[in-house]
C-alpha positions in Angstrom: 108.6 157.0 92.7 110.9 154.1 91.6 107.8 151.7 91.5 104.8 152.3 89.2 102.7 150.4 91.3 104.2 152.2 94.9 101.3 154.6 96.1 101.5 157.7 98.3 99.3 159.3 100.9 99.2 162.1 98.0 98.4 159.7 94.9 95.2 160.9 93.9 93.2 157.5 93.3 89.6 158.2 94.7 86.9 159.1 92.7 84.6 161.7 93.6 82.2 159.5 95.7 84.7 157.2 96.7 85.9 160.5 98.2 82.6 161.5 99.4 82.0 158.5 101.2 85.3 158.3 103.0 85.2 161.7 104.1 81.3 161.2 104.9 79.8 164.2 102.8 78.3 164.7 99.7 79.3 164.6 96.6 78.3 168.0 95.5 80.0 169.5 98.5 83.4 168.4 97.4 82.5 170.1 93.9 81.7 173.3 96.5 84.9 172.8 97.6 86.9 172.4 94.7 85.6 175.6 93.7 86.3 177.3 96.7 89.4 176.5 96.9 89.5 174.7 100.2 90.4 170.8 98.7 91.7 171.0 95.0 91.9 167.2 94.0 93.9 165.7 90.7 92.4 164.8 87.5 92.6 162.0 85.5 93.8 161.3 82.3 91.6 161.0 79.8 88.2 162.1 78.1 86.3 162.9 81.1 89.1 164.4 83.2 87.2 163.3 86.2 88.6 164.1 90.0 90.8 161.9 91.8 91.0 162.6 95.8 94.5 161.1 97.6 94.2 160.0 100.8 95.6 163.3 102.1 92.3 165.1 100.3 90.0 162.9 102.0 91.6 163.8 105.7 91.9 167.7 104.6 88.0 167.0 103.7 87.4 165.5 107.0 89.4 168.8 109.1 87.1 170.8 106.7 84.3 169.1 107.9 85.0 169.1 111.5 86.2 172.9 111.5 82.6 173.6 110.1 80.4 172.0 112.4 82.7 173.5 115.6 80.9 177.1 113.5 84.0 178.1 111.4 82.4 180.0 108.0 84.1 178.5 104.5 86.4 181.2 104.3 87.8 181.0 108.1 88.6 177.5 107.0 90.2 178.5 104.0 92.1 180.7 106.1 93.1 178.6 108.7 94.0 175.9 106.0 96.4 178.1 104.6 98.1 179.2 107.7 98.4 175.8 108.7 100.5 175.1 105.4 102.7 178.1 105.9 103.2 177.1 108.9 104.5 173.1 107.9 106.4 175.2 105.5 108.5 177.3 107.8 108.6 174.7 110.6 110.1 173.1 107.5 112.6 175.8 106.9 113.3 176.0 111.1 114.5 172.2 110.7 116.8 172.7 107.4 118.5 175.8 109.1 118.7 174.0 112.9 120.7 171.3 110.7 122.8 173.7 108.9 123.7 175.7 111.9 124.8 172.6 113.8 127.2 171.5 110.9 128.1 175.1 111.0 128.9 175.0 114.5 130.8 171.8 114.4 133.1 173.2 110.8 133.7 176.0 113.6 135.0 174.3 116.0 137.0 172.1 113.7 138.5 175.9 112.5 139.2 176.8 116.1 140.8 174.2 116.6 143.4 174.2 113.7 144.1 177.9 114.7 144.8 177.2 118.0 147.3 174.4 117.1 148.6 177.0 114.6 149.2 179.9 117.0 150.7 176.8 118.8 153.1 176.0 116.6 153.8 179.5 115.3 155.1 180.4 119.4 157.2 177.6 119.4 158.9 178.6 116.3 159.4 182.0 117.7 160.9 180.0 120.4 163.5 178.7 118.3 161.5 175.3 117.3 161.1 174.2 113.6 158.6 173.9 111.4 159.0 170.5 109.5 157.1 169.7 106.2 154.8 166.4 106.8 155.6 165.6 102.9 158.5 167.1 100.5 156.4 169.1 98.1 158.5 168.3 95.1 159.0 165.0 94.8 156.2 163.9 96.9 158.1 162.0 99.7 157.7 162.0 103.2 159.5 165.1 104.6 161.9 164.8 107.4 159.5 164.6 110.3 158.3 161.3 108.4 162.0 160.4 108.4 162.7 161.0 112.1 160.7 157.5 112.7 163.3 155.4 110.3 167.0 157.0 110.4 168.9 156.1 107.4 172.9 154.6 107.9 174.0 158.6 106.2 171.4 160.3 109.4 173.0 157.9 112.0 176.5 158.5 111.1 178.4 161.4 113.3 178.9 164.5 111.4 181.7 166.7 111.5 180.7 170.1 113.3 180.2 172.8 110.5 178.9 176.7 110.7 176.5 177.2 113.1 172.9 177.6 111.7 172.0 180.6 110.5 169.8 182.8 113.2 165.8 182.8 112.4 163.7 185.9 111.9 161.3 185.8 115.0 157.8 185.1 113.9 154.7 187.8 114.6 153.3 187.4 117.4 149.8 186.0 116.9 146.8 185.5 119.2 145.7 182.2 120.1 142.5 181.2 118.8 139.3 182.8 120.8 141.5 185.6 122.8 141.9 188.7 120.8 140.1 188.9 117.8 136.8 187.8 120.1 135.0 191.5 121.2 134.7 192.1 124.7 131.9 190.1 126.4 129.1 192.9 127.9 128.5 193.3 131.1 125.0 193.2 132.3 
């Protein structure tokens, strides 16, 4: 907490018959229960090391309390305590990996989509087009497609016919994103 003074549901603060009253039982039976297991409060600092409920132990003591006069036995409680908590933990777990599969999914589609504008531009350079650098590695300048926007007086100036460009090796032939490399799709 980033104030001392902030308080939780699970800031254990009650004494033991605070704790008893709120919860409406006995004092002795949360000592029972503390024993058994079912609702384990803090302990204070201190000599006496006394217990201190939270407000979350005084509502597990009052679903304790409930569950036992619908006829569930101490141990069924326990029980069903403890699968209620493994469950909050994987319904916990369900929500992280739901999250993570939807960024997952949308860093997927974000991949599909670069491939397809690669296999794009990799059939138009077997079509005789040009690849053209965004930036001149070297010195860090933008490359020529940059430069096509602003012609400088040397690019507008006729040029005098020279050797004809040399003839490009065809690029392979690669799939388009989501055609070959995807396995057949069953029948059914």
């Amino acid at each position: 907490m980033s104030n001392p003074y902030e308080i939780s549901d699970d800031t254990p603060v009650y004494v033991i018959s605070v704790a008893a009253e709120l919860s409406g039982m006995h004092p002795q039976t949360l000592r029972s229960y503390d024993r058994l297991g079912l609702v384990s409060p803090g302990r204070s600092a201190g000599r006496g090391r006394g217990r201190r409920y939270s407000l979350r132990d005084v509502l597990v003591l009052r679903e304790v309390q409930r569950l036992s006069q619908a006829g569930v036995s101490l141990p069924g409680i326990k029980r069903i305590m403890e699968l209620e908590d493994e469950l909050e933990r994987y319904r916990a777990a369900l929500a992280e990996m739901t999250a993570e599969m939807a960024q997952l999914r949308t860093e997927l589609e974000s991949t599909r989509a670069v491939a397809a504008r690669l296999a794009g531009l990799l059939r138009s350079r077997a079509a005789g087009g040009t690849l053209v650098p965004v930036r001149d590695a070297q010195a860090g300048r933008p490359g020529p497609a940059a430069r096509e926007a602003t012609p400088t007086a040397q690019e507008s100036a006729p040029t005098a016919p020279g050797p004809a460009p040399a003839a490009r090796e065809p690029a392979p032939d690669l799939p388009a994103a989501g055609t070959a490399a995807d396995p057949p799709a069953e029948s059914g």
